[in-house]
N, C-alpha and C positions, 0 to 999 in steps of 0.2 A: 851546637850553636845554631842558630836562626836570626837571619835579616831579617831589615825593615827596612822600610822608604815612606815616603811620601812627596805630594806634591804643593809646594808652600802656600803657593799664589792662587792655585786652585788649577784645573786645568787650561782653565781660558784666560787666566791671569788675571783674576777678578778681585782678589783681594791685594793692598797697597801692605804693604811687609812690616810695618807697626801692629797691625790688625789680623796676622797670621796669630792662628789660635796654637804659639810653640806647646804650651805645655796640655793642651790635651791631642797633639799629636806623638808626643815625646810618652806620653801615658800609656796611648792606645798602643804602642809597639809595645811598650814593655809589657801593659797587662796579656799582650798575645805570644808570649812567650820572647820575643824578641832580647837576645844579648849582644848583638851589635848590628851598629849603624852607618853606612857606609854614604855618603852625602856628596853630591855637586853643588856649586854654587858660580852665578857667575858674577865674574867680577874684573875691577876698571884697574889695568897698571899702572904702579905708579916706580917702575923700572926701566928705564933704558930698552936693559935686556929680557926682560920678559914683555915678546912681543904678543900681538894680538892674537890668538890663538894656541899660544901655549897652554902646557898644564902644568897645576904645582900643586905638589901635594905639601900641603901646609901646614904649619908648626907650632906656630905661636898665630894668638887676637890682641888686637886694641878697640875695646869698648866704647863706642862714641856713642850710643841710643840712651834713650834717656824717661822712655813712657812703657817699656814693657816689664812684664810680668816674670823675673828672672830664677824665682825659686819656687820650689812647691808648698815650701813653711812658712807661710805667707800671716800667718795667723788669722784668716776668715776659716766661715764655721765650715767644716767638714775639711778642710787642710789639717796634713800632720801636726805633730805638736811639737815644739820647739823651733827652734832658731839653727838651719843647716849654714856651719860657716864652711862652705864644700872648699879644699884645695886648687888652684888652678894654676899652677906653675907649670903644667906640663897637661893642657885640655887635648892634645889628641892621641890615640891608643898608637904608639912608635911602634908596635908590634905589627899592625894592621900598616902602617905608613912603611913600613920594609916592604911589606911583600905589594904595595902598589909601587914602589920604586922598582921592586927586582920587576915586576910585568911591563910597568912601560918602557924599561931596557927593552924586553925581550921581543917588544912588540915594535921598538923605535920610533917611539912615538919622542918628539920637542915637548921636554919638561924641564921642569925645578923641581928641587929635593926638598927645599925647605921655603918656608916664604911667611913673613907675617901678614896677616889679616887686619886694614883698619874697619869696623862694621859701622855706618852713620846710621840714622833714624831712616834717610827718604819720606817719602818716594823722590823727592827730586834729586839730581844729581849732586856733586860738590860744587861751591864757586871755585874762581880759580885762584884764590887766595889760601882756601880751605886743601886746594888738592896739593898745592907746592907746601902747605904745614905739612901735611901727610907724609912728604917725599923728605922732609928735611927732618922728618922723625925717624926716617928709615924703614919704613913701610914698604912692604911690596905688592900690596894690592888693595883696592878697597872695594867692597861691598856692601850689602841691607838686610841679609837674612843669618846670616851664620851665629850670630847673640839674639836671643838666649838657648837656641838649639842645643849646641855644645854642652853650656852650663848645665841646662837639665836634665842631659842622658849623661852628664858625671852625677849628678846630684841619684840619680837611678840606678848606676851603676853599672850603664852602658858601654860597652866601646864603642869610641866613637871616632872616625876618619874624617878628612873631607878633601877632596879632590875640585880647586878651584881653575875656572874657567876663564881665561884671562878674552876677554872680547874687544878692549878700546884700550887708549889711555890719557883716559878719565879729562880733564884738561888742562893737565900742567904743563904740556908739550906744547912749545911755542908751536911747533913746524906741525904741527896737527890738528884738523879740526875739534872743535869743543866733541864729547859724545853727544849724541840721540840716540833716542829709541830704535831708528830703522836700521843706525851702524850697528846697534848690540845684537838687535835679533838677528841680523846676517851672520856674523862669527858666531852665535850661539849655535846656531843650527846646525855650522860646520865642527863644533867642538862637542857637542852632544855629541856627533858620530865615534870619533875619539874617546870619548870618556865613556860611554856606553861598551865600546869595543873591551879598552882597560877592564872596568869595571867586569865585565864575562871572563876575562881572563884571572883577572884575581879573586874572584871568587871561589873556585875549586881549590887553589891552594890557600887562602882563608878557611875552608871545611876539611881542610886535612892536616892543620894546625893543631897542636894539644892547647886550650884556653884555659887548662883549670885552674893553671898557676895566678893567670891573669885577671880570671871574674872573680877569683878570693879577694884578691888583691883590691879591687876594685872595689868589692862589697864592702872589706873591713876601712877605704878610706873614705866611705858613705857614711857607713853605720858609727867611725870616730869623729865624726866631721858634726855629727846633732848636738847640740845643746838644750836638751829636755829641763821643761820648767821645775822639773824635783831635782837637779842635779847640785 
């Protein structure tokens, strides 16, 4: 097996998250060997109990973006051919999201086991009309980067993880101020530490996993998921 990462926004946070180039970074891992993807992201709660600086490794998404580029079979010229109508009942590898639950035990770190993902377009934040929809959907957190990431390292036949950073919340909390920019990068900086720590720890027992069952698995629900114009 062999990771990948990358950095969305760029390092100095130069690019606004519609305008992140997902699918030629979702490329460049796979064409370098890459079979999974282990991901942070941060992101504004919309739980009670997932406070500011929790982690959750997350389980399910809700799609709210609405300008980007979500598959590779896109039909422009030099894209595959056909139509990938890819699975997504279940977008994170549960095999990879075990062993980052057994590490943040081990490590006692404040997490969640499970959590849905709402992703919006940004850059700006939610109104606060938009963040109580969110909450009364049952949403546990929302973010701007995690769609189409997901989608296109299933569509490749990656596994793919994502370990979310919970920073603010967002602003459907009467009894708390709206988020800004200076409240997120302060918990971010403190949850990077966390999540970086996890992240060393679940890695060596991620490489002493057997995957073959799993990257089959994964291949054959890519390779049945195309719809080729002679079919």
């Amino acid at each position: 097996m062999k990771f990948g990462g990358h950095v969305g926004h760029g390092r100095k946070h130069t690019i606004m998250p519609s305008n992140v180039n997902y699918r030629a970074n979702i490329r460049a891992l796979h064409d370098e060997g890459c079979t999974h993807v282990l991901a942070s992201t941060a992101c504004g709660s919309l739980k009670e109990e997932i406070h500011p600086g929790d982690l959750v490794i997350v389980d399910q998404f809700i799609d709210r973006t609405t300008k980007r580029k979500q598959s590779f079979y896109d039909g422009e010229a030099g894209s595959p051919q056909g139509v990938c109508h890819i699975p997504m009942a279940d977008p994170f590898c549960n095999q990879m999201r075990q062993v980052l639950i057994a590490a943040a035990k081990e490590l006692s770190l404040r997490f969640h086991d499970c959590g849905t993902v709402v992703t919006i377009e940004g850059p700006r934040f939610s109104s606060r009309a938009e963040s109580k929809l969110f909450c009364s959907w049952g949403c546990d957190l929302v973010n701007m980067t995690l769609i189409p990431e997901v989608v296109l390292a299933m569509e490749l036949g990656l596994c793919y993880c994502s370990v979310a950073m919970a920073t603010d919340y967002d602003c459907w909390k009467a009894d708390e101020g709206p988020v800004n920019v200076e409240h997120v990068m302060t918990t971010l900086k403190e949850n990077s530490i966390k999540t970086t720590k996890l992240i060393r720890h679940a890695v060596p027992c991620l490489a002493a996993m057997e995957w073959g069952h799993c990257r089959q698995s994964m291949q054959a629900l890519t390779k049945t998921a195309v719809m080729h114009p002679d079919d």
